[in-house]
PDB file of N, CA, C, O and CB in Angstrom:
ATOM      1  N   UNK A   1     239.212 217.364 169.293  1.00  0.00           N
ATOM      2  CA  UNK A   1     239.732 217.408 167.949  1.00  0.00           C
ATOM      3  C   UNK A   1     239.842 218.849 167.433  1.00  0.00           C
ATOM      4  O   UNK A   1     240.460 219.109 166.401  1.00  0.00           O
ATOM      5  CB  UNK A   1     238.853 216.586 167.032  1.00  0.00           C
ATOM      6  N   UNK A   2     239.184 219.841 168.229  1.00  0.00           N
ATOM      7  CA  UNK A   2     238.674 221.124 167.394  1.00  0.00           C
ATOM      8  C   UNK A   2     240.315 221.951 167.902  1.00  0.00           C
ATOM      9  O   UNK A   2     240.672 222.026 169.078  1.00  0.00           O
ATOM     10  CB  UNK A   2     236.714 222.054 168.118  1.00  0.00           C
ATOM     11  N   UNK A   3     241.096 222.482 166.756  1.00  0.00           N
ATOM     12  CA  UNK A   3     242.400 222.789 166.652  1.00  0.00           C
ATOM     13  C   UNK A   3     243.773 221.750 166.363  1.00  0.00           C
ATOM     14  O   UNK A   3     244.694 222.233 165.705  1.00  0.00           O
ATOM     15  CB  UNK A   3     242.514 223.388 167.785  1.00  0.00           C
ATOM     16  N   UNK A   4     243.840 220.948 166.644  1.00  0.00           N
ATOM     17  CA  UNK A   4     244.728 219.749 166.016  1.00  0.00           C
ATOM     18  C   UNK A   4     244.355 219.611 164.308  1.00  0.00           C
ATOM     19  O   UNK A   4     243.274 219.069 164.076  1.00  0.00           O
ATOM     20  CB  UNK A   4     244.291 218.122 166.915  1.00  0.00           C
ATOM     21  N   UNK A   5     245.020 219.978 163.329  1.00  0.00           N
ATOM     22  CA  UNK A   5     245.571 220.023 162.206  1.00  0.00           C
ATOM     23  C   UNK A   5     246.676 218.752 162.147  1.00  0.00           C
ATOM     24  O   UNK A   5     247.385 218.455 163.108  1.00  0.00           O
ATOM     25  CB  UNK A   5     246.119 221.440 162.038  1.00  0.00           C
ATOM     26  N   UNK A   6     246.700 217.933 160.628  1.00  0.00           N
ATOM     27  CA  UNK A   6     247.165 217.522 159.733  1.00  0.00           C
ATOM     28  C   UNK A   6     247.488 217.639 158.918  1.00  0.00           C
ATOM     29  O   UNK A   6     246.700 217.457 157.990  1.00  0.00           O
ATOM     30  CB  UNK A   6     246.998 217.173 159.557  1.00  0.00           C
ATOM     31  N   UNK A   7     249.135 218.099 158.552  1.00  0.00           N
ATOM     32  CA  UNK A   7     249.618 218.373 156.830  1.00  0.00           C
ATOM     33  C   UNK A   7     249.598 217.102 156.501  1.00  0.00           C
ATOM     34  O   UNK A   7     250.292 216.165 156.896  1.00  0.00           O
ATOM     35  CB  UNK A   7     251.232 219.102 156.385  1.00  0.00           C
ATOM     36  N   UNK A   8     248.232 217.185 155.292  1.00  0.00           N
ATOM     37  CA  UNK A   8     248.638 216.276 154.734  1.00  0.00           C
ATOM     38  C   UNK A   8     249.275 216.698 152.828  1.00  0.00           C
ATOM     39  O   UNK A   8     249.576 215.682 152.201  1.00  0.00           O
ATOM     40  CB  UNK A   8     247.379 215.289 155.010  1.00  0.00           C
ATOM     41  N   UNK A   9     249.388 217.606 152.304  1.00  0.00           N
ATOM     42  CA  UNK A   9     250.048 217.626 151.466  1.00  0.00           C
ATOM     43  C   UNK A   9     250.372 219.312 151.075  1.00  0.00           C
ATOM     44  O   UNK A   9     249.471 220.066 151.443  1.00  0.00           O
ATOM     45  CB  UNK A   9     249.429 216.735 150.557  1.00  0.00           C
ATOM     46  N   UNK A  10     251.401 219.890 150.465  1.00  0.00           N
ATOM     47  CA  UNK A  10     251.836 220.670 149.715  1.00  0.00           C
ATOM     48  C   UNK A  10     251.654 220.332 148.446  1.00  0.00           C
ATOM     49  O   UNK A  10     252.092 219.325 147.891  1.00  0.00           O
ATOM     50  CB  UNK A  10     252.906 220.894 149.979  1.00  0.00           C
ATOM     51  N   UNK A  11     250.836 221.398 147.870  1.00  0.00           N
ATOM     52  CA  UNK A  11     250.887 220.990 146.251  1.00  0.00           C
ATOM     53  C   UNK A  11     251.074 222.363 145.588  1.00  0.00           C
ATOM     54  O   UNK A  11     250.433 223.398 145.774  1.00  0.00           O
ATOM     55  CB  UNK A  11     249.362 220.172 145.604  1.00  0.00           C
ATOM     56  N   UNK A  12     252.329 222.069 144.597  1.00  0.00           N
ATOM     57  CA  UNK A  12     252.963 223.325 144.445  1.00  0.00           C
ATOM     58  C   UNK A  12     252.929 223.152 142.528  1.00  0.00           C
ATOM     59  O   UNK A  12     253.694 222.480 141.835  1.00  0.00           O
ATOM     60  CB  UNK A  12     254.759 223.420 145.435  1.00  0.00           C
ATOM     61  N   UNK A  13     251.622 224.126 142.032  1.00  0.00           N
ATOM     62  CA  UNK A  13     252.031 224.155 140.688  1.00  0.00           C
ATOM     63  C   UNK A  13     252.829 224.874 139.871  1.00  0.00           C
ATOM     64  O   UNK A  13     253.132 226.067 139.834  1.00  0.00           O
ATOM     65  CB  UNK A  13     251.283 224.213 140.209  1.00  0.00           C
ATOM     66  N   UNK A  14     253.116 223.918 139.215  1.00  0.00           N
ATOM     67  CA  UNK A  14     254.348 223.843 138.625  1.00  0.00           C
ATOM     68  C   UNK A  14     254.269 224.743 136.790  1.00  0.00           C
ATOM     69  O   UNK A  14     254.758 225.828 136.477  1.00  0.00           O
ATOM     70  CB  UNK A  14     254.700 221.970 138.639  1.00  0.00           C
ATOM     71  N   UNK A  15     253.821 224.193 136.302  1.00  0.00           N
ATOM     72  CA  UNK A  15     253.269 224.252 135.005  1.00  0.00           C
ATOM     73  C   UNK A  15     251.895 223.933 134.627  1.00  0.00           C
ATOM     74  O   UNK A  15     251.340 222.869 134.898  1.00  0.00           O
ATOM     75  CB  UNK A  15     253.952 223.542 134.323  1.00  0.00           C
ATOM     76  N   UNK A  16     251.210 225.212 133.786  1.00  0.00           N
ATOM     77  CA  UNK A  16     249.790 225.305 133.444  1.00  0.00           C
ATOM     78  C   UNK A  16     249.189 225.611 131.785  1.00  0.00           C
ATOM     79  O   UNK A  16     249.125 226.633 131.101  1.00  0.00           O
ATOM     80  CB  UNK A  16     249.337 226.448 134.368  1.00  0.00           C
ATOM     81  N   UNK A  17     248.920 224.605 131.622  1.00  0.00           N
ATOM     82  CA  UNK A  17     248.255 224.957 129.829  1.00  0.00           C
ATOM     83  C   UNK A  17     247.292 224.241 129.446  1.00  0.00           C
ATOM     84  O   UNK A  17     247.076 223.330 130.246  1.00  0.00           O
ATOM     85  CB  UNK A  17     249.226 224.687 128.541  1.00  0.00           C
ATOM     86  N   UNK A  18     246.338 224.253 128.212  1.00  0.00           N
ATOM     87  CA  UNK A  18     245.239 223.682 128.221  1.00  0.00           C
ATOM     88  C   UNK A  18     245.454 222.341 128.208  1.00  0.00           C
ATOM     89  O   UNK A  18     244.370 221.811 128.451  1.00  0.00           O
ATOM     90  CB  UNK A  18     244.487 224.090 127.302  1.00  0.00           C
ATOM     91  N   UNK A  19     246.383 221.439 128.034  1.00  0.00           N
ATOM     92  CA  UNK A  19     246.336 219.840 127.933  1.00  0.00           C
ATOM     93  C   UNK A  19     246.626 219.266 129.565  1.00  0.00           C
ATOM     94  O   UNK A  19     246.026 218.300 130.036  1.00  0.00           O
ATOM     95  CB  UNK A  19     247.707 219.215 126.706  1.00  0.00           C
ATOM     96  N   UNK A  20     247.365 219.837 130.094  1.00  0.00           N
ATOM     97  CA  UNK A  20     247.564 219.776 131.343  1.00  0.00           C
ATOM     98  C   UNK A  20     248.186 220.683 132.735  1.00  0.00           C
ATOM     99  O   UNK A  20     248.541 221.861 132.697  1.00  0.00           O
ATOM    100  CB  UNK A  20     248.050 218.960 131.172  1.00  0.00           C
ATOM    101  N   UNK A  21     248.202 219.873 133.816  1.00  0.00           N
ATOM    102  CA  UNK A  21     248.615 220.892 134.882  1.00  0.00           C
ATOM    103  C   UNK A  21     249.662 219.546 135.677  1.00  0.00           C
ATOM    104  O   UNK A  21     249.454 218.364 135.949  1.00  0.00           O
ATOM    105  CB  UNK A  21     246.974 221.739 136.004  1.00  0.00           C
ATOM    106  N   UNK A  22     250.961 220.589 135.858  1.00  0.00           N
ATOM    107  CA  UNK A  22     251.817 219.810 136.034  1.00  0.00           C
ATOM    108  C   UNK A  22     252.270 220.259 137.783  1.00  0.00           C
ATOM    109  O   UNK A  22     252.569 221.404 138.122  1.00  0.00           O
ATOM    110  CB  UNK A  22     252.899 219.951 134.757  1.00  0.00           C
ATOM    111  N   UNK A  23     252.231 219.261 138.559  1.00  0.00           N
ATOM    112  CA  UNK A  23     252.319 219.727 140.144  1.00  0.00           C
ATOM    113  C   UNK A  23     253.268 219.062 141.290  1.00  0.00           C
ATOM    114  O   UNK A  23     253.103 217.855 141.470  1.00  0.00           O
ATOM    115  CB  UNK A  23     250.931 219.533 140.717  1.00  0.00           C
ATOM    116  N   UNK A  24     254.031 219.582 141.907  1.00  0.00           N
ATOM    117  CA  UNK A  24     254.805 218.725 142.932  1.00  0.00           C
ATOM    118  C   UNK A  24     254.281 219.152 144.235  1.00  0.00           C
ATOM    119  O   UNK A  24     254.018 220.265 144.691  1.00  0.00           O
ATOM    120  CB  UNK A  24     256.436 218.908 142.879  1.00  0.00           C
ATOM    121  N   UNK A  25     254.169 217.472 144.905  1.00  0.00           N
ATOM    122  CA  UNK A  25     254.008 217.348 146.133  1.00  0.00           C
ATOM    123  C   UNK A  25     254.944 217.830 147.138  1.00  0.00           C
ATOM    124  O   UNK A  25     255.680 216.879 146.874  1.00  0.00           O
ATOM    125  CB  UNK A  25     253.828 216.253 146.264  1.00  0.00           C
ATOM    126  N   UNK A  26     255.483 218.344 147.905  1.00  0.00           N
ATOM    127  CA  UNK A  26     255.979 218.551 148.783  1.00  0.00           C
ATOM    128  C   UNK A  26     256.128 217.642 150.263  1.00  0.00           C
ATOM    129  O   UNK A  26     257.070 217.677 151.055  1.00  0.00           O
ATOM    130  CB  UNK A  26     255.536 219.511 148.761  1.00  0.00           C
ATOM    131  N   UNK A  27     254.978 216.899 150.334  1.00  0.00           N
ATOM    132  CA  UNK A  27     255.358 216.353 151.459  1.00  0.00           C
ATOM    133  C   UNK A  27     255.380 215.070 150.799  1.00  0.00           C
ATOM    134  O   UNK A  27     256.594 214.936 150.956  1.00  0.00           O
ATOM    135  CB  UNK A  27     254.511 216.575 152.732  1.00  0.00           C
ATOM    136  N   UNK A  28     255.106 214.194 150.294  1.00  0.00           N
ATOM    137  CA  UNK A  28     255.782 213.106 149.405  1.00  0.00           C
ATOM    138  C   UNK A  28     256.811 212.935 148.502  1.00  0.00           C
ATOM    139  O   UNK A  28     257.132 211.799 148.154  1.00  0.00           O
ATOM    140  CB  UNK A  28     255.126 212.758 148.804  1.00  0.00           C
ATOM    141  N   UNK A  29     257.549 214.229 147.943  1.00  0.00           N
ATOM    142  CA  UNK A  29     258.406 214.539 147.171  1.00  0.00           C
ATOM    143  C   UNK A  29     258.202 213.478 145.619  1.00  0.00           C
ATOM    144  O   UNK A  29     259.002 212.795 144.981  1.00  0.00           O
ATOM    145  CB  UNK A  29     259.760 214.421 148.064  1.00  0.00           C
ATOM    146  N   UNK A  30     256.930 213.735 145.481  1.00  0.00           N
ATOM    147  CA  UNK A  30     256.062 212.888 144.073  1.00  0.00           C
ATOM    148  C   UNK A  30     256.223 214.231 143.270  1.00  0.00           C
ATOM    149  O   UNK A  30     256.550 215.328 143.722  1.00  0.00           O
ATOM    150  CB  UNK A  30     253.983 212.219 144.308  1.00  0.00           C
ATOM    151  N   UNK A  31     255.930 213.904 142.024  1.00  0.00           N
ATOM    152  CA  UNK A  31     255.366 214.998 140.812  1.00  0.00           C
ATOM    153  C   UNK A  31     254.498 214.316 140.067  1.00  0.00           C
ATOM    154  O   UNK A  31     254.994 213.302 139.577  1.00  0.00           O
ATOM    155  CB  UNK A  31     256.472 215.622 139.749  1.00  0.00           C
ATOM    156  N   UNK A  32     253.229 214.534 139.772  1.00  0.00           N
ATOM    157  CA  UNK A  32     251.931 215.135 139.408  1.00  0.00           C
ATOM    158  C   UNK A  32     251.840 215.165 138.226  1.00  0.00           C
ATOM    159  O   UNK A  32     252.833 215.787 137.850  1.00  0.00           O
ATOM    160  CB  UNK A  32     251.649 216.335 139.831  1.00  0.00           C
ATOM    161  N   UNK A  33     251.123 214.809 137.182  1.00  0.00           N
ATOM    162  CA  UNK A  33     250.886 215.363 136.161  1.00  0.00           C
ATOM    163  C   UNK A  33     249.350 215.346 135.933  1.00  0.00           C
ATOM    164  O   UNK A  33     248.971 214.249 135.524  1.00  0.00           O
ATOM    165  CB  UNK A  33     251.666 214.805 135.206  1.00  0.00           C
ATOM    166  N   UNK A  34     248.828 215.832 136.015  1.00  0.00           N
ATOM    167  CA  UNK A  34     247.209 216.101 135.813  1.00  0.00           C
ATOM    168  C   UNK A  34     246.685 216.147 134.406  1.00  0.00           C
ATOM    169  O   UNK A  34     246.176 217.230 134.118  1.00  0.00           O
ATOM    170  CB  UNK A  34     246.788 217.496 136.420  1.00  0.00           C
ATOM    171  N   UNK A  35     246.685 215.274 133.498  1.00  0.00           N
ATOM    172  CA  UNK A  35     246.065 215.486 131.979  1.00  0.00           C
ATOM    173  C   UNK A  35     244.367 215.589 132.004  1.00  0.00           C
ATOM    174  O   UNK A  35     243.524 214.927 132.610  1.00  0.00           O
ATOM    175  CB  UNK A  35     246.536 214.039 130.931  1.00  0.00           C
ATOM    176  N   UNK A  36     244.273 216.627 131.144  1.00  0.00           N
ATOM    177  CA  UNK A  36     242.567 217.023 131.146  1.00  0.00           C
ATOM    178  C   UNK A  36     241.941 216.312 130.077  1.00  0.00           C
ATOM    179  O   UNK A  36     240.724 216.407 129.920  1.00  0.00           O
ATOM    180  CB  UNK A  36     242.181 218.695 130.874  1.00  0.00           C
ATOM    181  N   UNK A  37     242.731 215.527 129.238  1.00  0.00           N
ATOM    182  CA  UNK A  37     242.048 214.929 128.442  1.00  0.00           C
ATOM    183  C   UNK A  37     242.747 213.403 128.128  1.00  0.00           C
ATOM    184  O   UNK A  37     243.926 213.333 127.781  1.00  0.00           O
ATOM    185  CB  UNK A  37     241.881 215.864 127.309  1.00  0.00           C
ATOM    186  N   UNK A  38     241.815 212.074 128.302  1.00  0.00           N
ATOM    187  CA  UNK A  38     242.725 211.007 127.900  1.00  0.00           C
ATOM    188  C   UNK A  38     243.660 210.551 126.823  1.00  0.00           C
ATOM    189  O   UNK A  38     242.814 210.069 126.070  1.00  0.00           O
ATOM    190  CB  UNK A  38     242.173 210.295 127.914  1.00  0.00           C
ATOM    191  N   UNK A  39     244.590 210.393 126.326  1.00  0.00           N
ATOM    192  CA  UNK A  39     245.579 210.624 125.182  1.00  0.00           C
ATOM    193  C   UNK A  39     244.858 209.293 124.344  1.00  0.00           C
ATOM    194  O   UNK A  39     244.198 208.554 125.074  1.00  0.00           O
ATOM    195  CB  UNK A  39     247.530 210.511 125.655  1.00  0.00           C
ATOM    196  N   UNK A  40     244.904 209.024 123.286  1.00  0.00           N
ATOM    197  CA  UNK A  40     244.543 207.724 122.810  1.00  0.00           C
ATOM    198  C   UNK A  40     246.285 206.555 123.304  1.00  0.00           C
ATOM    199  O   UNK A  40     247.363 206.838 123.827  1.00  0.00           O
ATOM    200  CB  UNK A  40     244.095 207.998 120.708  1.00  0.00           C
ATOM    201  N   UNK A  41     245.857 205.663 122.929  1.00  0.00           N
ATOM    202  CA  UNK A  41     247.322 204.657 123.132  1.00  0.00           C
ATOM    203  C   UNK A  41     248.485 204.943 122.679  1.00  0.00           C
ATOM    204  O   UNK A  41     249.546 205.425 123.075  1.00  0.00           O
ATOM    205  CB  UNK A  41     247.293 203.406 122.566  1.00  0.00           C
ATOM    206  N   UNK A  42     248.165 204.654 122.037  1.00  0.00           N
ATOM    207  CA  UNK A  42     249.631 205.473 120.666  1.00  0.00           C
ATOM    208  C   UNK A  42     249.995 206.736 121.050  1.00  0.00           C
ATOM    209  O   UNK A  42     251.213 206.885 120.955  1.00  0.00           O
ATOM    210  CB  UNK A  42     249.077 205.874 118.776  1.00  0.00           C
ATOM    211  N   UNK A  43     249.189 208.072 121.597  1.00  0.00           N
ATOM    212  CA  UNK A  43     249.915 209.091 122.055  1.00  0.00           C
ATOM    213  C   UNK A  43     250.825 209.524 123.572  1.00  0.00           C
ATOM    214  O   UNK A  43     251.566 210.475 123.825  1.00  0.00           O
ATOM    215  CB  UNK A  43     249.049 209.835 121.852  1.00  0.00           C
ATOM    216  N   UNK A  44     250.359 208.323 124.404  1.00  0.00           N
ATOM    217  CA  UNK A  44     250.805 208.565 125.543  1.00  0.00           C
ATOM    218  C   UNK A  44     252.011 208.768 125.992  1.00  0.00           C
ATOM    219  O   UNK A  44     253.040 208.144 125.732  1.00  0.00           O
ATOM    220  CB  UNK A  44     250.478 207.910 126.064  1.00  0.00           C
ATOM    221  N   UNK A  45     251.773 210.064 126.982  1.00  0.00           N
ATOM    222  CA  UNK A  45     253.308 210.664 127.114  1.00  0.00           C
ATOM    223  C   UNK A  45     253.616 211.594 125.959  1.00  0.00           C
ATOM    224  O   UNK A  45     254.816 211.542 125.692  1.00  0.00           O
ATOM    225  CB  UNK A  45     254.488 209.446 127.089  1.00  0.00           C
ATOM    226  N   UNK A  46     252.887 212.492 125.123  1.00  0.00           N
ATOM    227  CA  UNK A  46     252.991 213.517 124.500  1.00  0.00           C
ATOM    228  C   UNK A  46     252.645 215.018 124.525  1.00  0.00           C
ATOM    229  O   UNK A  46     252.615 215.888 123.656  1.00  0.00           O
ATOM    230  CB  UNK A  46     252.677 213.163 123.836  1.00  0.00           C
ATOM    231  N   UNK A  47     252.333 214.988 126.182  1.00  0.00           N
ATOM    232  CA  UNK A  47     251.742 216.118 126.277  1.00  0.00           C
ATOM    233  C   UNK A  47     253.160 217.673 127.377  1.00  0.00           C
ATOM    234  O   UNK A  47     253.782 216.966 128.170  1.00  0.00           O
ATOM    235  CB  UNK A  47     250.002 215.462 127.206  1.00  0.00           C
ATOM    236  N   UNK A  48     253.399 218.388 127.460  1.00  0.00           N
ATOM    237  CA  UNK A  48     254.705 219.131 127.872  1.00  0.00           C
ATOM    238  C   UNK A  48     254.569 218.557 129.377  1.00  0.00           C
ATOM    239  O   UNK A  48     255.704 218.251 129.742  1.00  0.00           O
ATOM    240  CB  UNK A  48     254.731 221.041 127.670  1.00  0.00           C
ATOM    241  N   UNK A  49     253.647 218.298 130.369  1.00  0.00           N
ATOM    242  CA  UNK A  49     253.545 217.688 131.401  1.00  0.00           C
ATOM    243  C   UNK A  49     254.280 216.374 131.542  1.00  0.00           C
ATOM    244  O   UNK A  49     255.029 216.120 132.485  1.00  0.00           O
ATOM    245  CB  UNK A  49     252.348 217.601 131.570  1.00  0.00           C
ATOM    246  N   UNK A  50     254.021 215.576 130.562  1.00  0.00           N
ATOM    247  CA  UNK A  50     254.449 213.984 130.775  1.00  0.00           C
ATOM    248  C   UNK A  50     255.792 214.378 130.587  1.00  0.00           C
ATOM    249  O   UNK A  50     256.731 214.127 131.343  1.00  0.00           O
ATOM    250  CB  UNK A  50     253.840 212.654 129.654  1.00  0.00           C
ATOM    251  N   UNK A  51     255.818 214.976 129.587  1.00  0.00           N
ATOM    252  CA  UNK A  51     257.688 215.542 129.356  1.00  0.00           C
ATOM    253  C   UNK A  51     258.314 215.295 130.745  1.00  0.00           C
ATOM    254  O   UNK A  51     259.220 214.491 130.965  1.00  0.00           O
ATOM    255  CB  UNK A  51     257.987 217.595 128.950  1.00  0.00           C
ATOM    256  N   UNK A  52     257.657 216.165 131.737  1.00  0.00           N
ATOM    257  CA  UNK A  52     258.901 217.110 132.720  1.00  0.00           C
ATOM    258  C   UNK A  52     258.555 216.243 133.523  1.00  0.00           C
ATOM    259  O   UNK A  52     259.343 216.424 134.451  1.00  0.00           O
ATOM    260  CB  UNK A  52     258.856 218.895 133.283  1.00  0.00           C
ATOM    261  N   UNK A  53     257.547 214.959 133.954  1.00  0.00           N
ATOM    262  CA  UNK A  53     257.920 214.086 135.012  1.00  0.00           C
ATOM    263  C   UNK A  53     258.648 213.137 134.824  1.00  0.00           C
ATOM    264  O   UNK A  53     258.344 212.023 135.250  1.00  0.00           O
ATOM    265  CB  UNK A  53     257.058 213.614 135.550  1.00  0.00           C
ATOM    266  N   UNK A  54     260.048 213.428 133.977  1.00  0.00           N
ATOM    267  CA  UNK A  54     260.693 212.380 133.920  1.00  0.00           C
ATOM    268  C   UNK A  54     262.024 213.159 134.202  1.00  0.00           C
ATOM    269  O   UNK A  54     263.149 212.825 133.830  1.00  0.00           O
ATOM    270  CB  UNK A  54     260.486 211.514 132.631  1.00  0.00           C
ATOM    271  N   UNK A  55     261.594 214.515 135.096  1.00  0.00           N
ATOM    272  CA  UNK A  55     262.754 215.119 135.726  1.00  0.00           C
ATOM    273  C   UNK A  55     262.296 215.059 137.439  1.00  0.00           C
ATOM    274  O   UNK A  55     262.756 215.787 138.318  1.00  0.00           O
ATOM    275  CB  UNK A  55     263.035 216.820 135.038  1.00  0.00           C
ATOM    276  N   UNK A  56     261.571 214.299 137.558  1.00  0.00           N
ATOM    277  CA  UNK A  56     261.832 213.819 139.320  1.00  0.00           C
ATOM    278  C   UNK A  56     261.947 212.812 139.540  1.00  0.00           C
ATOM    279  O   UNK A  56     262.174 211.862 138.792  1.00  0.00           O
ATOM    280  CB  UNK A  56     260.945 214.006 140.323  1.00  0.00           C
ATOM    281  N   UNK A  57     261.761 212.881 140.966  1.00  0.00           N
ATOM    282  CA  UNK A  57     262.540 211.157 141.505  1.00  0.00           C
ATOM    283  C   UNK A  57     261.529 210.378 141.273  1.00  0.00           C
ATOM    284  O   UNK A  57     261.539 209.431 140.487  1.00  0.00           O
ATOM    285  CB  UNK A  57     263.053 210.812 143.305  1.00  0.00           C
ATOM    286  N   UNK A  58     260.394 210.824 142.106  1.00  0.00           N
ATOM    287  CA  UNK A  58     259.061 209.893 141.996  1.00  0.00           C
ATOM    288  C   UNK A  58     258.064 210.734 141.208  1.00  0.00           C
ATOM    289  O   UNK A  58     257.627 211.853 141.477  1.00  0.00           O
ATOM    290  CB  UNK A  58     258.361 209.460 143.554  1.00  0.00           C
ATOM    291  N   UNK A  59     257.802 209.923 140.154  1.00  0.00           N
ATOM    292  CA  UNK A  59     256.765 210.133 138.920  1.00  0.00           C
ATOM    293  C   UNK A  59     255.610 208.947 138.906  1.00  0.00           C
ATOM    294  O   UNK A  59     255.103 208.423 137.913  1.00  0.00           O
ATOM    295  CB  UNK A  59     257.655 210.071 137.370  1.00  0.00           C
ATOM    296  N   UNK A  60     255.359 208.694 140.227  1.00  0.00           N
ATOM    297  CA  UNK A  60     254.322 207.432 139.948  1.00  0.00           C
ATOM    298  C   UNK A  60     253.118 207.570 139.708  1.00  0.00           C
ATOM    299  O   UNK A  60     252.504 206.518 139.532  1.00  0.00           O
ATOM    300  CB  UNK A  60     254.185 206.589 140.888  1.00  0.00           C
ATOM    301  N   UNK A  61     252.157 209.161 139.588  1.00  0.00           N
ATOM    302  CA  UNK A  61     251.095 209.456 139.684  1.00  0.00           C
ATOM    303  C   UNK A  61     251.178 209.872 138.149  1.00  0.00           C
ATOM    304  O   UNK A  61     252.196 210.256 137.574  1.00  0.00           O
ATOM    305  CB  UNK A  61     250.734 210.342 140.840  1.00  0.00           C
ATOM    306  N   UNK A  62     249.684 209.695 137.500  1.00  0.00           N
ATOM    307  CA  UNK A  62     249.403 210.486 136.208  1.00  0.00           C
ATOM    308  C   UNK A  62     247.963 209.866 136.452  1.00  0.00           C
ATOM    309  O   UNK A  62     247.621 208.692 136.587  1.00  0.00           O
ATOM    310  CB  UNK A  62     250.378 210.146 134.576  1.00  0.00           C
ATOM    311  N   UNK A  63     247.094 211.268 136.467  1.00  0.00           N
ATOM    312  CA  UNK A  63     245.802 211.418 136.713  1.00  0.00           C
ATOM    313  C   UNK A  63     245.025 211.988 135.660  1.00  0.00           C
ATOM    314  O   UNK A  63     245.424 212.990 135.066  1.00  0.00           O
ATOM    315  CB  UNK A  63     245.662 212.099 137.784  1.00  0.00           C
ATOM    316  N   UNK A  64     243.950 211.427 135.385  1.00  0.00           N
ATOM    317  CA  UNK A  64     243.154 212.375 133.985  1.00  0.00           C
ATOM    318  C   UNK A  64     242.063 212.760 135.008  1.00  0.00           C
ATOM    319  O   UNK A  64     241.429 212.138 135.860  1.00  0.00           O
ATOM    320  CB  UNK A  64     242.412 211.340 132.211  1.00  0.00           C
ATOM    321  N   UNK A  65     242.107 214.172 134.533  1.00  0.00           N
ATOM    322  CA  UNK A  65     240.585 215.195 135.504  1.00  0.00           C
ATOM    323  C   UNK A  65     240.134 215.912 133.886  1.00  0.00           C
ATOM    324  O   UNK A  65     240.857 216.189 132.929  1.00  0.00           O
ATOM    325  CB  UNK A  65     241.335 217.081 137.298  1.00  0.00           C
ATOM    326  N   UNK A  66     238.949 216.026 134.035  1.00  0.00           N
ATOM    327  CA  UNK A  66     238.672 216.591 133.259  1.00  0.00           C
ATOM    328  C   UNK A  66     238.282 218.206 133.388  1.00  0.00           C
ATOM    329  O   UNK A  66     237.922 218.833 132.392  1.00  0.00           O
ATOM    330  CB  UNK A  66     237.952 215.841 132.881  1.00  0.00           C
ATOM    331  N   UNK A  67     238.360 218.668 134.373  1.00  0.00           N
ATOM    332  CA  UNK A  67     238.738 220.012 134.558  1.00  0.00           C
ATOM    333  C   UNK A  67     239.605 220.665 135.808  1.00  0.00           C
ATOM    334  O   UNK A  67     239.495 220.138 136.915  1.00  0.00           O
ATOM    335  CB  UNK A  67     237.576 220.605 134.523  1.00  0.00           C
ATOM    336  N   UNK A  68     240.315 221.609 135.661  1.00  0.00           N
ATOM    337  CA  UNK A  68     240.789 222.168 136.993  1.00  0.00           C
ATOM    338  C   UNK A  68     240.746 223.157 137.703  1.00  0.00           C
ATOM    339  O   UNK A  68     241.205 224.255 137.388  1.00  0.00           O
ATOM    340  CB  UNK A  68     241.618 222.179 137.078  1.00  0.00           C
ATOM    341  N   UNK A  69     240.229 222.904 138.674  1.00  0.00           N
ATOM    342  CA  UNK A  69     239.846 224.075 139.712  1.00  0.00           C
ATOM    343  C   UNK A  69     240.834 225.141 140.467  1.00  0.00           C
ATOM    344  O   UNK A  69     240.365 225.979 141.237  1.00  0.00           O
ATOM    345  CB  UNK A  69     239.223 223.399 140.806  1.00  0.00           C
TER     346      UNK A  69
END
């Protein structure tokens, strides 16, 4: 096993500010939106991240982290 490698993803950020981090996959051709804080109900999808994943093909991921490394 020692030298055999697996791509398993490209992650290419995109956009960075305190509500979120916005990221495309490369080898899934997904986009990412990483919110650092949970929105209440009523706000969801108000943050400049949620905005711009509704400019790729696949937007099926939206993840809350509470910080980013």
């Amino acid at each position: 096993m020692h030298g055999m490698h697996t791509l398993v993803a490209n992650l290419y950020l995109l956009w960075l500010e305190k509500t979120c981090a916005f990221f495309y996959n490369s080898h899934t051709d997904d986009c990412e939106a990483w919110e650092f804080k949970k929105p209440p109900l009523q706000l969801t999808g108000e943050t400049v991240c949620s905005t711009l994943t509704l400019a790729c093909k696949k937007r099926s991921y939206l993840h809350y982290v509470s910080e980013c490394y």
